[in-house]
ROSE-4610 file (N, C-alpha, C; in Angstrom, 1 decimal, always signed):
// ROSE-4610
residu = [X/X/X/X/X/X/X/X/X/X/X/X/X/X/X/X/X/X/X/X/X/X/X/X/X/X/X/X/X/X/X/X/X/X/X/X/X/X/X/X/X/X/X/X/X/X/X/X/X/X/X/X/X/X/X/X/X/X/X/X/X/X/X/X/X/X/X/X/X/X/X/X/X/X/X/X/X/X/X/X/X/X/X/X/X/X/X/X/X/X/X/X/X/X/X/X/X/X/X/X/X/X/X/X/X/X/X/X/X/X/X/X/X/X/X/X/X/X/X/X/X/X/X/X/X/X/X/X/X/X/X/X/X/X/X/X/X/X/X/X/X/X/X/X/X/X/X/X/X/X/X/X/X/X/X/X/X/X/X/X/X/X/X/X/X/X/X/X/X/X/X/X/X/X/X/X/X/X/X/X/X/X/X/X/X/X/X/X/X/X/X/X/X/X/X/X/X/X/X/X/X/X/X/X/X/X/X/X/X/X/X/X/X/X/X/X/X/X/X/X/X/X/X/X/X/X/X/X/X/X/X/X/X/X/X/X/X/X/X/X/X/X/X/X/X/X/X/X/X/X/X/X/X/X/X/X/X/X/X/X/X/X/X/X/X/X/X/X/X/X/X/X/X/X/X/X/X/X/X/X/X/X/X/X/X/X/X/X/X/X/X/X/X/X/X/X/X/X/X/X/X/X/X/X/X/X/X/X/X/X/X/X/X/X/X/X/X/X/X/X/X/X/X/X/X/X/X/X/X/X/X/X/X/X/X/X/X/X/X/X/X/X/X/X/X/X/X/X/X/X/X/X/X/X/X/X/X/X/X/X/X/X/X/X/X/X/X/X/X/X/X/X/X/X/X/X/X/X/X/X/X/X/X/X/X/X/X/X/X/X/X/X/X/X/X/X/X/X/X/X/X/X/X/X/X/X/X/X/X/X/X/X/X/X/X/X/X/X/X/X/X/X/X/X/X/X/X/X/X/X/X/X/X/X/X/X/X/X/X/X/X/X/X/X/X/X/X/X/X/X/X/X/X/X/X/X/X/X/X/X/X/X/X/X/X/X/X/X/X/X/X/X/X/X/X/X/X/X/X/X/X/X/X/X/X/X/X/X/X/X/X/X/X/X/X/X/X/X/X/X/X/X/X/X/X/X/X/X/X/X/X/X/X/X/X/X/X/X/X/X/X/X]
num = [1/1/1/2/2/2/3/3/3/4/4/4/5/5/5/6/6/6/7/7/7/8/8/8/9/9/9/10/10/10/11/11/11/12/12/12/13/13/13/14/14/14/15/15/15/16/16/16/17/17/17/18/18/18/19/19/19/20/20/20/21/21/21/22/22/22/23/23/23/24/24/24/25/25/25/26/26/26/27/27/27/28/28/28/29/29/29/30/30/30/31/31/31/32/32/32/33/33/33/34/34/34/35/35/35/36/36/36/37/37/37/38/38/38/39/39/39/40/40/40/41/41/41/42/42/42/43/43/43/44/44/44/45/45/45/46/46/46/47/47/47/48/48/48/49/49/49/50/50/50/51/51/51/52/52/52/53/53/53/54/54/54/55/55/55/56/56/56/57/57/57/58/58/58/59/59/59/60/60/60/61/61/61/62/62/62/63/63/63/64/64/64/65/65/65/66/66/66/67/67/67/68/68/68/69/69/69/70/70/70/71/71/71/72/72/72/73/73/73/74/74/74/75/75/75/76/76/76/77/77/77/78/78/78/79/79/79/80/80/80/81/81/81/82/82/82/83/83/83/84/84/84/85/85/85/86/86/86/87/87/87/88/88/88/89/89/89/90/90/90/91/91/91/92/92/92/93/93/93/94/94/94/95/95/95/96/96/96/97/97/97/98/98/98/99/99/99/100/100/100/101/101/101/102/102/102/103/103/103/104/104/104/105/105/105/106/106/106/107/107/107/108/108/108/109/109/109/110/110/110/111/111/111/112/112/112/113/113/113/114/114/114/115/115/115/116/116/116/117/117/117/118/118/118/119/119/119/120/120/120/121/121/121/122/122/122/123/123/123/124/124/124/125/125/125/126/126/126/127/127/127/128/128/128/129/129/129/130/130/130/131/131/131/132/132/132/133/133/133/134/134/134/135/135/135/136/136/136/137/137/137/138/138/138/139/139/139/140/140/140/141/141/141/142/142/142/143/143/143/144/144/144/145/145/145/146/146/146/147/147/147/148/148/148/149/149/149/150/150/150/151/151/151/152/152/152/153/153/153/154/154/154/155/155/155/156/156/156/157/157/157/158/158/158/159/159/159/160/160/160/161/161/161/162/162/162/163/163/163/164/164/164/165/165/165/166/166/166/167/167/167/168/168/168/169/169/169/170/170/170/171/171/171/172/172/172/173/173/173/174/174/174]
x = [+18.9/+17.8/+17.1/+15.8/+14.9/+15.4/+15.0/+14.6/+13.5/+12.3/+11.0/+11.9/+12.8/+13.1/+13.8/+14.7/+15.6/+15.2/+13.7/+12.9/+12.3/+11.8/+11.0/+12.5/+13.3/+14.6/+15.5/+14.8/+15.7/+17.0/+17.3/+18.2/+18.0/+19.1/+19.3/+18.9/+18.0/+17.4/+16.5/+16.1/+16.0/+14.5/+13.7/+12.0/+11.5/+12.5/+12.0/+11.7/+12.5/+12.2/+10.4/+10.2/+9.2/+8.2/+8.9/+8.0/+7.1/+8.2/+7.5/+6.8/+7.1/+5.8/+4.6/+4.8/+3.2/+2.3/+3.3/+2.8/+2.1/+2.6/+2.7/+1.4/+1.6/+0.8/-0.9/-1.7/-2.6/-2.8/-2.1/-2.8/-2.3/-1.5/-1.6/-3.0/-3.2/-4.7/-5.4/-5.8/-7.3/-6.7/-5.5/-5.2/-5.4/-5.7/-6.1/-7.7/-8.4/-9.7/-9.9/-9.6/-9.6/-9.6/-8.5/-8.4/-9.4/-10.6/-11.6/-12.9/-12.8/-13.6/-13.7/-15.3/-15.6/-15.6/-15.6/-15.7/-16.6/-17.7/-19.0/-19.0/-17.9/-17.9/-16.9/-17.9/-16.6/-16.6/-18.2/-18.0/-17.6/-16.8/-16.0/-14.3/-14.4/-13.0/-12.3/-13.0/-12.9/-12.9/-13.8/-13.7/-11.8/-11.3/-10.6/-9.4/-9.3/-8.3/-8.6/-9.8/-9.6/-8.8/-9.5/-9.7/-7.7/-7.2/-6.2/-4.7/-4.8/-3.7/-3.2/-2.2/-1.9/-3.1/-3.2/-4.0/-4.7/-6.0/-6.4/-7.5/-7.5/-8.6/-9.9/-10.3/-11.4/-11.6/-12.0/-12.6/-11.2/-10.7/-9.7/-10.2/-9.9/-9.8/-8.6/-9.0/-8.2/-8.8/-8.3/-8.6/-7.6/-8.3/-7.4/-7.0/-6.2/-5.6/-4.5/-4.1/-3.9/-2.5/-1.7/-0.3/+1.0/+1.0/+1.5/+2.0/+3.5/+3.7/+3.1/+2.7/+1.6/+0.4/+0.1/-1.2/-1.9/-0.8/-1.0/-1.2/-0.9/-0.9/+0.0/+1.3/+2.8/+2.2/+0.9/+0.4/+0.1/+0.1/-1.0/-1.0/-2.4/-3.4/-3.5/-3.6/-4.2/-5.9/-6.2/-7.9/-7.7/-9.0/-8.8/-7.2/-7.0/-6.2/-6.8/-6.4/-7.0/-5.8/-5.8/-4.8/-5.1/-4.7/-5.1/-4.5/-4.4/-4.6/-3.0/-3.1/-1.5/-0.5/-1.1/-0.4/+0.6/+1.8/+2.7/+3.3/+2.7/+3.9/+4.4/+5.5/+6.2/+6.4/+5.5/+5.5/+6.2/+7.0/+7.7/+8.2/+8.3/+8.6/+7.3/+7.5/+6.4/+6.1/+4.9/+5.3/+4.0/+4.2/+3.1/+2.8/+1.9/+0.4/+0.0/+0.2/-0.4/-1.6/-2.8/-4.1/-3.9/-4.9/-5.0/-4.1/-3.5/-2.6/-3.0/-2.2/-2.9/-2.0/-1.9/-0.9/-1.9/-1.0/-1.0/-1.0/-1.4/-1.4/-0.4/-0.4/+1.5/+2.5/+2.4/+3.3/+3.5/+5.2/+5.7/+6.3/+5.9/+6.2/+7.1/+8.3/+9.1/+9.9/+9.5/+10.2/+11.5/+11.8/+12.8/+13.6/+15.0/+16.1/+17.5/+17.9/+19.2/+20.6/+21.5/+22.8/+23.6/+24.6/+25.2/+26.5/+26.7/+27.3/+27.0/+27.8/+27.5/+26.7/+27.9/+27.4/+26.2/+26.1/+24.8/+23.2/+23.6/+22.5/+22.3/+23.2/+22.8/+22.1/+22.4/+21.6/+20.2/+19.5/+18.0/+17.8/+19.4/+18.4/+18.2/+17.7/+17.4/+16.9/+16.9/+16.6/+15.0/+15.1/+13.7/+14.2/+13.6/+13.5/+12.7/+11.6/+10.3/+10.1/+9.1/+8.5/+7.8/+8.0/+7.1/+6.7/+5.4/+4.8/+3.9/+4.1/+3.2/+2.1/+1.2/+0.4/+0.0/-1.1/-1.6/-0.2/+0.2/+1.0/+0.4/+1.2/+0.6/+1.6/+1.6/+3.0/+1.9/+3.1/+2.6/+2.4/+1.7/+2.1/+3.1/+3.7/+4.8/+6.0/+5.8/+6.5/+6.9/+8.5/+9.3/+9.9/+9.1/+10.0/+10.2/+11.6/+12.9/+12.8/+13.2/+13.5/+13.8/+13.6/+13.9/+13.6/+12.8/+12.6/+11.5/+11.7/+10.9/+10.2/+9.5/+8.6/+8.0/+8.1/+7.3/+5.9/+5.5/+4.0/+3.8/+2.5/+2.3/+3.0/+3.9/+4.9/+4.3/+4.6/+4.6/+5.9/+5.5/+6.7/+6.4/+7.4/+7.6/+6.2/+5.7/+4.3/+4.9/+4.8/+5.3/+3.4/+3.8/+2.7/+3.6/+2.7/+2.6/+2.4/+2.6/+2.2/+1.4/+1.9/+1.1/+0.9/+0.1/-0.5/+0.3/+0.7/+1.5/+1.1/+2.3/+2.4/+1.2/+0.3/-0.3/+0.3/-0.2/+1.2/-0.2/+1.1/+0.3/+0.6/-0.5/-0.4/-0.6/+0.1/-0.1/-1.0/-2.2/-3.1/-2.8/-3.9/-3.6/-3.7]
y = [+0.8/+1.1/-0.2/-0.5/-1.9/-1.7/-2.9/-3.3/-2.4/-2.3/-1.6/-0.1/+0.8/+2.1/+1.8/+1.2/+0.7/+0.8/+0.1/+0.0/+1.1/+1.7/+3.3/+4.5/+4.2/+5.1/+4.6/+3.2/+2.8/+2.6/+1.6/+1.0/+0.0/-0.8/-2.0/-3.0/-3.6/-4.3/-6.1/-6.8/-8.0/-7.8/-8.1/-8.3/-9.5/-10.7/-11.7/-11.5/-9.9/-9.5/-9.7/-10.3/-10.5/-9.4/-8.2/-7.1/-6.7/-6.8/-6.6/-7.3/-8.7/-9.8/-9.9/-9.3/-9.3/-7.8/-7.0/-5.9/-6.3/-7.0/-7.4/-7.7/-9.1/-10.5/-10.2/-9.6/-8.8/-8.5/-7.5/-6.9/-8.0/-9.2/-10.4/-11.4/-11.2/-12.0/-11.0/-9.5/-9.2/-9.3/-9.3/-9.3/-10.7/-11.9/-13.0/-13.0/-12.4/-12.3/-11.2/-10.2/-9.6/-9.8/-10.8/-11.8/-13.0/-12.8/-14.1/-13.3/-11.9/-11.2/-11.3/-11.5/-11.6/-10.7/-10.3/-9.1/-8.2/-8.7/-8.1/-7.3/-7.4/-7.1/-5.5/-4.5/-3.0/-2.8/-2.3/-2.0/-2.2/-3.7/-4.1/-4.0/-4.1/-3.7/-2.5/-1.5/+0.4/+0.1/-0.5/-0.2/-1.3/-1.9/-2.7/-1.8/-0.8/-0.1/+1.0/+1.6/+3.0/+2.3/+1.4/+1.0/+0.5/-0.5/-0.8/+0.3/+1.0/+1.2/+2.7/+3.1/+4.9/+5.6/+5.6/+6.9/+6.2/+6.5/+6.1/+6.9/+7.4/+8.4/+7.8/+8.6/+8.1/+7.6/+6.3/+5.9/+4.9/+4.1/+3.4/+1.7/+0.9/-0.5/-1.3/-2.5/-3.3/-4.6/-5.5/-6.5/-7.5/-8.5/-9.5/-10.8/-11.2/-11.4/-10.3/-10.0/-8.6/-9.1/-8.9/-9.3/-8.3/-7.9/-7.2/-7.3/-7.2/-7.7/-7.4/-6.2/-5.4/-5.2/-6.0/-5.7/-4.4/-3.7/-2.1/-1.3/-1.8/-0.7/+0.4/+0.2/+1.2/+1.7/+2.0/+1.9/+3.1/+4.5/+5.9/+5.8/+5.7/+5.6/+6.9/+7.8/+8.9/+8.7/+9.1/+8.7/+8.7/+7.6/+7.0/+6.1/+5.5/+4.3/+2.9/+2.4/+1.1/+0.2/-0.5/-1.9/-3.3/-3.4/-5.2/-6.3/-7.3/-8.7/-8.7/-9.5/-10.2/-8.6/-7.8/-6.5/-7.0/-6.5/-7.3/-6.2/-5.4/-4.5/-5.3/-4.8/-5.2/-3.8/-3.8/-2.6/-2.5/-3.1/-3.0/-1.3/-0.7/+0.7/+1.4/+2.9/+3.7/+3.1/+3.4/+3.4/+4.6/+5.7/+6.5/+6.7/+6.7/+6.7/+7.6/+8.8/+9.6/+9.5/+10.5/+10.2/+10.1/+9.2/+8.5/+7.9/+6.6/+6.1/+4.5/+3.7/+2.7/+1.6/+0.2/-0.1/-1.8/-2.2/-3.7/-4.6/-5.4/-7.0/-7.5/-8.6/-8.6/-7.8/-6.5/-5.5/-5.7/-5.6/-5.7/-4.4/-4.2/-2.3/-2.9/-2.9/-3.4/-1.9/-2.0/-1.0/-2.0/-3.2/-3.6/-4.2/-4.1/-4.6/-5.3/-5.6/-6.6/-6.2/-6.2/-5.6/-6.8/-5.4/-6.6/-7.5/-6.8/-7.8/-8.9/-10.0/-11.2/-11.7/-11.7/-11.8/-11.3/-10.0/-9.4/-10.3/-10.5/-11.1/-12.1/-13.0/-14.4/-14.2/-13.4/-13.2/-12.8/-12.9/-11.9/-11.0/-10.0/-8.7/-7.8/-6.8/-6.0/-4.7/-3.6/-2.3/-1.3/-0.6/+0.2/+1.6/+1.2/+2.9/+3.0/+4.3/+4.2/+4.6/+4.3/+4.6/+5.6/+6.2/+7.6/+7.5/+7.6/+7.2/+8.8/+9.4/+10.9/+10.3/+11.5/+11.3/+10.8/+10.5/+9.7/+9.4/+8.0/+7.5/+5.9/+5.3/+4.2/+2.7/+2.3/+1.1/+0.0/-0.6/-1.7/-2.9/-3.9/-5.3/-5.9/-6.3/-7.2/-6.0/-5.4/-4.1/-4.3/-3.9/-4.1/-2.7/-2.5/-0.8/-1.5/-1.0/-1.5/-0.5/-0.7/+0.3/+1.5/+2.8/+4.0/+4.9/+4.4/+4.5/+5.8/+7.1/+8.1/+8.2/+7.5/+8.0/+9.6/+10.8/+11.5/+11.5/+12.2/+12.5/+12.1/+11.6/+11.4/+10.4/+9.3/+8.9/+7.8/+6.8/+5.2/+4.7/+3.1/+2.4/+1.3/+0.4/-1.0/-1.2/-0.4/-1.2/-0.3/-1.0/-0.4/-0.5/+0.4/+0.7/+1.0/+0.7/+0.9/+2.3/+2.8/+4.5/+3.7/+3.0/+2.7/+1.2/+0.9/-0.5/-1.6/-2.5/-3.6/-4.0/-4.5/-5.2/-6.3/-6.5/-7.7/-8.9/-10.3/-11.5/-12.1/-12.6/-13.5/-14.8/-15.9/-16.9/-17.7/-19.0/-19.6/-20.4/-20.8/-21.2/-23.0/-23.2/-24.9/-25.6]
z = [-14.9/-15.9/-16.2/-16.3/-16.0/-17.9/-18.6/-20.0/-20.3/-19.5/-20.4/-20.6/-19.9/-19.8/-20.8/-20.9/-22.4/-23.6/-23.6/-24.8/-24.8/-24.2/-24.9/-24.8/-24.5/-25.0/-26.6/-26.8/-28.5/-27.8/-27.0/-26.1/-26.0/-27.0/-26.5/-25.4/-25.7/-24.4/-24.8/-23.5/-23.6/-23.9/-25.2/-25.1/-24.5/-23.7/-23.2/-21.5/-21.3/-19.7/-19.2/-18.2/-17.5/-17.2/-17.0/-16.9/-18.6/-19.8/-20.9/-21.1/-21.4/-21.3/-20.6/-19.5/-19.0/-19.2/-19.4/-20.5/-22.0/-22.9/-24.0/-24.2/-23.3/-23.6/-23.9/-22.9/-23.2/-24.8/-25.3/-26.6/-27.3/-27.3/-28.3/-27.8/-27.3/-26.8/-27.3/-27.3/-27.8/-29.5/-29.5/-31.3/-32.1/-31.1/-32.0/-31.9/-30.8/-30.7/-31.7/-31.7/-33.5/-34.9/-34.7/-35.9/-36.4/-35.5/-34.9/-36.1/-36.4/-36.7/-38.3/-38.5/-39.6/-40.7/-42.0/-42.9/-42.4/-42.4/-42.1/-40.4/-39.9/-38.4/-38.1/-39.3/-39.3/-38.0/-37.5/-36.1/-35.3/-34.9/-33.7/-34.4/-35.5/-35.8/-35.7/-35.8/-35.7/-34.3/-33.1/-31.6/-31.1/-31.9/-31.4/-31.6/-33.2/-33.5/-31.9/-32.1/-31.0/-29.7/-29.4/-27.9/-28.0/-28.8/-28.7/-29.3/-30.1/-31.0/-30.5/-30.3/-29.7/-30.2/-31.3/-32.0/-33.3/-33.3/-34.6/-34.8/-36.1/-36.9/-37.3/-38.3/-39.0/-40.1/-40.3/-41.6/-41.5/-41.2/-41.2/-40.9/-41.7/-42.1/-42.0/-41.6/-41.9/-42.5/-43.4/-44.1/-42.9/-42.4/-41.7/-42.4/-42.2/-40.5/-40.5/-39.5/-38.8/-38.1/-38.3/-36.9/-36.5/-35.2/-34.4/-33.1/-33.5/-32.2/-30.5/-31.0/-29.7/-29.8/-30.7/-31.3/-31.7/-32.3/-33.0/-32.1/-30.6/-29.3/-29.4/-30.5/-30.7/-31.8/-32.3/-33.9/-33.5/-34.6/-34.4/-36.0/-36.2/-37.3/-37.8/-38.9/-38.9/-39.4/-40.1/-41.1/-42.2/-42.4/-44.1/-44.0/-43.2/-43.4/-44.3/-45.6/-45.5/-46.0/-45.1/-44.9/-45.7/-46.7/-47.3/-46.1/-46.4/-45.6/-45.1/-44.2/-44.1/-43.6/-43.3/-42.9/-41.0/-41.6/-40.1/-39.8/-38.7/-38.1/-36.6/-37.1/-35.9/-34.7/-34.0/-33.1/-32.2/-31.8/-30.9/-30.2/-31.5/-31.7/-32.2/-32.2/-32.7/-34.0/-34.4/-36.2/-36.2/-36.9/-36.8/-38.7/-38.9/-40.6/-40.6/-41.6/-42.0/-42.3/-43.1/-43.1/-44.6/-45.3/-46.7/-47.2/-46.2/-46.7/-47.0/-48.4/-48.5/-48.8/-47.8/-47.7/-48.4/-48.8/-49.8/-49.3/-49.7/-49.1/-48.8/-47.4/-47.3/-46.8/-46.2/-46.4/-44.8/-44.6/-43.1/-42.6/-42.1/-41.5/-40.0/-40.0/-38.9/-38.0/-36.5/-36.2/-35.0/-34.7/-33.9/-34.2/-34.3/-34.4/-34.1/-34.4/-33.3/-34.0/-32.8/-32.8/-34.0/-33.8/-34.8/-34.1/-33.3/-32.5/-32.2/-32.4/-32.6/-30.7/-30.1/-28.6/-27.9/-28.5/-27.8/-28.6/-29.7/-30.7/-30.2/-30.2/-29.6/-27.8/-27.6/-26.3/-26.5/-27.9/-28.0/-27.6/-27.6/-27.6/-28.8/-28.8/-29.6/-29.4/-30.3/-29.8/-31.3/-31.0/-31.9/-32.4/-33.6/-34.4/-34.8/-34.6/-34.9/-36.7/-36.8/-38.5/-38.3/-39.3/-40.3/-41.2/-41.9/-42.9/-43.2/-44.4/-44.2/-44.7/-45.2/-46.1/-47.3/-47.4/-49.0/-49.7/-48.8/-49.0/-49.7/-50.7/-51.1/-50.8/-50.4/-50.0/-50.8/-51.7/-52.7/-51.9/-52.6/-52.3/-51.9/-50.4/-50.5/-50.1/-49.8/-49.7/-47.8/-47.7/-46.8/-45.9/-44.9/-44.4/-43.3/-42.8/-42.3/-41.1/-40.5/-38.8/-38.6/-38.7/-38.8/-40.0/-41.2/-42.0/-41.8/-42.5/-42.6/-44.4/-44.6/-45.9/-45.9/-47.1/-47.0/-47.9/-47.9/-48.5/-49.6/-50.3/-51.1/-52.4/-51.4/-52.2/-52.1/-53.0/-53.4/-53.2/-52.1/-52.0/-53.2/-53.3/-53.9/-54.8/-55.6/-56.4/-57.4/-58.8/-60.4/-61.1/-62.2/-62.9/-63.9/-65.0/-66.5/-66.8/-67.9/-68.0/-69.6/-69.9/-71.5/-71.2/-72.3/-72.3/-72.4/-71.6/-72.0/-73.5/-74.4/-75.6/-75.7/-76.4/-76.7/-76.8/-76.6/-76.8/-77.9/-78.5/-80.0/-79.9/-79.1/-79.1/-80.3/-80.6/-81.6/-81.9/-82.9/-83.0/-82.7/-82.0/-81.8/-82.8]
């Protein structure tokens, strides 16, 4: 069984094999030319999600810089995605987004992993569990989903809110 069969089975396998890399390398090249794109540039950013990522809907943003290990090629977007800055999925694996979901600045959405085996680790390999994300889902700032990780609907990760007004502070007169 080659490494790329390995990796779309979530098997243990080397990401340094020559066949993945020259798969790879491509969507890391249009994903720094992506990253090249100015605020004011929706229209080529919507053609880079369609043209690049599994699946992508409508009305979906990203705020860059943008980083992926596939360059969101393992990504299925649903609509009305919008992404703050510094967003890192690590695609190596699926990660599939519900529609109205709104993910925070900083937030690393990881789907690849490494054995715990000490010997196999030190060899770089590693294996994939894809991500689920439902709907009008809100993932905070700084916020960390881990390899296999199924979120459902309408839920908030890692961001706190207040229900009542924080306490006023009474500074002391100079």
């Amino acid at each position: 069984m080659t490494n790329c069969e390995k990796k779309i089975q979530g098997l243990i396998y080397d990401p340094m094999d020559k066949e993945i890399l020259d798969e790879q390398l491509p969507f890391l090249d249009k994903l720094w030319e992506f990253n090249q794109l100015k605020p004011s540039d929706a229209e080529q950013k919507e053609q880079y999600m369609k043209e690049v990522f599994a699946a992508c809907g409508e009305n979906c943003y990203i705020e860059l810089p943008f980083h992926a290990n596939w360059g969101g090629h393992n990504v299925h977007f649903g609509s009305g995605i919008y992404a703050n800055s510094n967003l890192t999925l690590v695609d190596d694996g699926h990660i599939y987004i519900g529609d109205k979901v709104m993910i925070g600045p900083n937030v690393t959405i990881a789907t690849a992993n490494h054995p715990i085996d000490p010997e196999l680790r030190a060899r770089g390999l590693q294996y994939n569990k894809d991500v689920y994300i439902g709907e009008n889902v809100w993932i905070g700032a700084g916020a960390i989903i881990v390899p296999g990780v199924h979120i459902g609907k309408n839920t908030v990760i890692g961001a706190a809110y207040f229900r009542k007004p924080l306490p006023k502070l009474h500074c002391p007169p100079n």
